[in-house]
N, C-alpha and C positions, 0 to 999 in steps of 0.2 A: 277695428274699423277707423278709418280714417274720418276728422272730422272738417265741422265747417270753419271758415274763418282760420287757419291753420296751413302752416307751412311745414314742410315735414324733410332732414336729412336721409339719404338714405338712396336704392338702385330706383327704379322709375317700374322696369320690369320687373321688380318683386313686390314694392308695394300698393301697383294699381290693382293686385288680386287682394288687397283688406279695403275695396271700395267696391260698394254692393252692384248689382246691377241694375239697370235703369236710375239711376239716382243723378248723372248727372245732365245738364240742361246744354253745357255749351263746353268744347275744347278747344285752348286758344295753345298754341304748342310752337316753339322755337328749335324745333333739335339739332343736333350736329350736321351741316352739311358734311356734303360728303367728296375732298379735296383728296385728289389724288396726288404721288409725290413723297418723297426724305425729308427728315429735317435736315437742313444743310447746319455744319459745323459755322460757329460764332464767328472764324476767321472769312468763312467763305461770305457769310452776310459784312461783314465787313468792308472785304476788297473788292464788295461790287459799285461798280464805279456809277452807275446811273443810278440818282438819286430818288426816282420813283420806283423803279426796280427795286431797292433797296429797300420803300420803305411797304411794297408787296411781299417782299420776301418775310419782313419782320414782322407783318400779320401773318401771313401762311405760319411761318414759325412761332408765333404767341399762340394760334390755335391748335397744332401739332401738339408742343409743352402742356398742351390745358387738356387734351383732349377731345378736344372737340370737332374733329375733323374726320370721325370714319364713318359717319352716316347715321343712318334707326336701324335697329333690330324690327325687322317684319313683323317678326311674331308679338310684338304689342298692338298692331293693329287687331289683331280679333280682341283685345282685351279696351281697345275703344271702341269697340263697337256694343260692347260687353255691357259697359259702364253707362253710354247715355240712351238717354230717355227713346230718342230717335237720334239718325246722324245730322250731327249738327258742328263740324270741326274745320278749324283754320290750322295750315301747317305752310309753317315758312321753310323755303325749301332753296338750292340752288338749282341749275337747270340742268346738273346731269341724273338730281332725282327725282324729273317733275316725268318721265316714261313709270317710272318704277311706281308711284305713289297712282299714279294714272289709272296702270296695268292694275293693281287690286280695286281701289274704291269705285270708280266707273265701269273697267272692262270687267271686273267679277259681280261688284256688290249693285252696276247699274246706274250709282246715286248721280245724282244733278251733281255740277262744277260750276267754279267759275277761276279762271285764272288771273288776282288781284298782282298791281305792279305797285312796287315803292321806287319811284324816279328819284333819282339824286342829282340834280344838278352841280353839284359841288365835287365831284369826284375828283382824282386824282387824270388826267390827261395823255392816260394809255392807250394807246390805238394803233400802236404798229404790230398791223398784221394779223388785226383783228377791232370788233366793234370794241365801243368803251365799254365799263364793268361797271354800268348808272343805273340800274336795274336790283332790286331783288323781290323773289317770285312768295309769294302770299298763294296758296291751295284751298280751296274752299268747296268743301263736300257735303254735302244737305240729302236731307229728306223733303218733305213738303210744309209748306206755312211758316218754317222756320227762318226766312231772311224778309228781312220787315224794316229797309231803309224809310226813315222820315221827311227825306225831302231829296233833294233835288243834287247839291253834294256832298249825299253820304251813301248815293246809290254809285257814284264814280268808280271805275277799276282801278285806276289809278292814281296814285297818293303823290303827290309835291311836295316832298320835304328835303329839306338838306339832309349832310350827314348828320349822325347827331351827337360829335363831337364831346358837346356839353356833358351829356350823360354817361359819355364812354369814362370821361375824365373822373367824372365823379362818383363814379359808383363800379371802375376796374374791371369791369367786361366787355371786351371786344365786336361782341356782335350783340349787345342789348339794342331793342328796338326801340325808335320815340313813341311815349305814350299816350300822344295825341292819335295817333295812327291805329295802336291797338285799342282804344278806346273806341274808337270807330266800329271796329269789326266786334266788341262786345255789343254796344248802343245797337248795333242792327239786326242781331241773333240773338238777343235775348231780352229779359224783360228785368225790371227790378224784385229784387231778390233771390234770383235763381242763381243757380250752382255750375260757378266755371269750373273747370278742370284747369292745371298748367303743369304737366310731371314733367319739365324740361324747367325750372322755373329764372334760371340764371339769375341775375339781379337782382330781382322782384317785378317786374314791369308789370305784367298781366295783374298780378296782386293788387298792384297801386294803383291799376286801373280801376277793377272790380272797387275800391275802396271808393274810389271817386265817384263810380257810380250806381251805389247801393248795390251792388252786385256779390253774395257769396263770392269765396273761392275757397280751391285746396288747391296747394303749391309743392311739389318735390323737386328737390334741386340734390345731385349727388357729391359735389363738391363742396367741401365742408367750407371755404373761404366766400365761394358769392353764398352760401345758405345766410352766415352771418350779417352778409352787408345787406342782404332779402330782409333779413330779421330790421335789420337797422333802417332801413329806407321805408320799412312800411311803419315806424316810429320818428319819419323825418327825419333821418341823420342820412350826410354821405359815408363813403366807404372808411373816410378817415373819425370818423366820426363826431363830425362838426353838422349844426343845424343847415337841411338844406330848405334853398328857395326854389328849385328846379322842380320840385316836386309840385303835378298838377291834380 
């Protein structure tokens, strides 16, 4: 059985079956969008001559190398649905899997939505031939009594933050989210003490949340290089292992 306060190595769909049922309160979940496309060869990111181009293609390709680019396996959603109390779960998603996540939790299971945005003002200034990329899509699936915003803006859909550069730099993962923002989506679905889930855990972000704000967690992260810096960040060190101040 998996415990509380603990982050754990290892597949997300193997070890969410040693976590009981109904036991936990809240899932805050980051998984692999889902980016279709090659890795292109080193020389091909190279000779592209347009400079944002370029530095799109060298994310799509960091993500590709990592992994993390072919989506969720379906079949772990019955094992969240398994695990909490009532549905109670945030899933950050891009917009080719916001039909797919739709099509089960709504058009099957029924539950309440709501579609949260993280605005990026700072983005990179792509737009030919298409809208900019300043957007990413936050899924939010409930039950009843479960979403219990405190005021006025922390019931907003939409978050205003920049990139968050800082944290990417410092703790080596490409799509960690700021933890002002996921702090947010804890503070509003859940209460002090109760038990997040995060089995996508990257970083540690949701972790470092929950720590901030008396909140349990269990953490799986399958990549054995961010588990470590997960381990290190939620002991205040960055990825290089110097004390950090970015931590809130």
């Amino acid at each position: 059985m998996l415990e509380r306060n603990n982050i754990y190595l290892g597949d997300s769909y193997e070890l969410i079956k040693e976590i009981p049922d109904k036991s936990i309160d809240l899932i805050v979940i980051d998984p692999p969008y889902q980016i279709d496309g090659k890795p292109k060869s080193k020389e091909a990111l190279e000779n592209t001559k347009n400079e944002i181009t370029k530095g799109i293609n060298k994310l799509n390709q960091e993500l590709m190398d990592n992994h993390i680019c072919d989506g969720i396996k379906e079949e772990i959603f019955e094992e969240f649905m398994r695990v909490m109390k009532v549905p109670n779960i945030y899933i950050w998603c891009n917009r080719k899997q916001i039909p797919m996540y739709l099509n089960y939790f709504v058009n099957k299971l029924h539950l309440n939505f709501e579609i949260l945005v993280w605005n990026k003002p700072n983005v990179m200034p792509l737009y030919n031939h298409q809208y900019l990329n300043d957007v990413e899509y936050c899924l939010y699936f409930r039950g009843s009594n479960v979403c219990n915003p405190k005021c006025y803006d922390d019931a907003r859909t939409v978050f205003k933050n920049p990139t968050n550069k800082i944290d990417k730099f410092a703790f080596h993962h490409p799509t960690c989210k700021p933890v002002n923002i996921i702090e947010k989506l804890i503070k509003n679905s859940s209460k002090e003490n109760d038990l997040v889930l995060d089995c996508f855990l990257g970083s540690g972000t949701t972790a470092v949340a929950c720590k901030n704000l008396n909140r349990d967690y269990i953490g799986i992260e399958i990549n054995p290089k961010w588990y470590k810096i997960a381990l290190d960040r939620l002991d205040g060190c960055d990825a290089n292992g110097q004390q950090s101040f970015i931590l809130r």
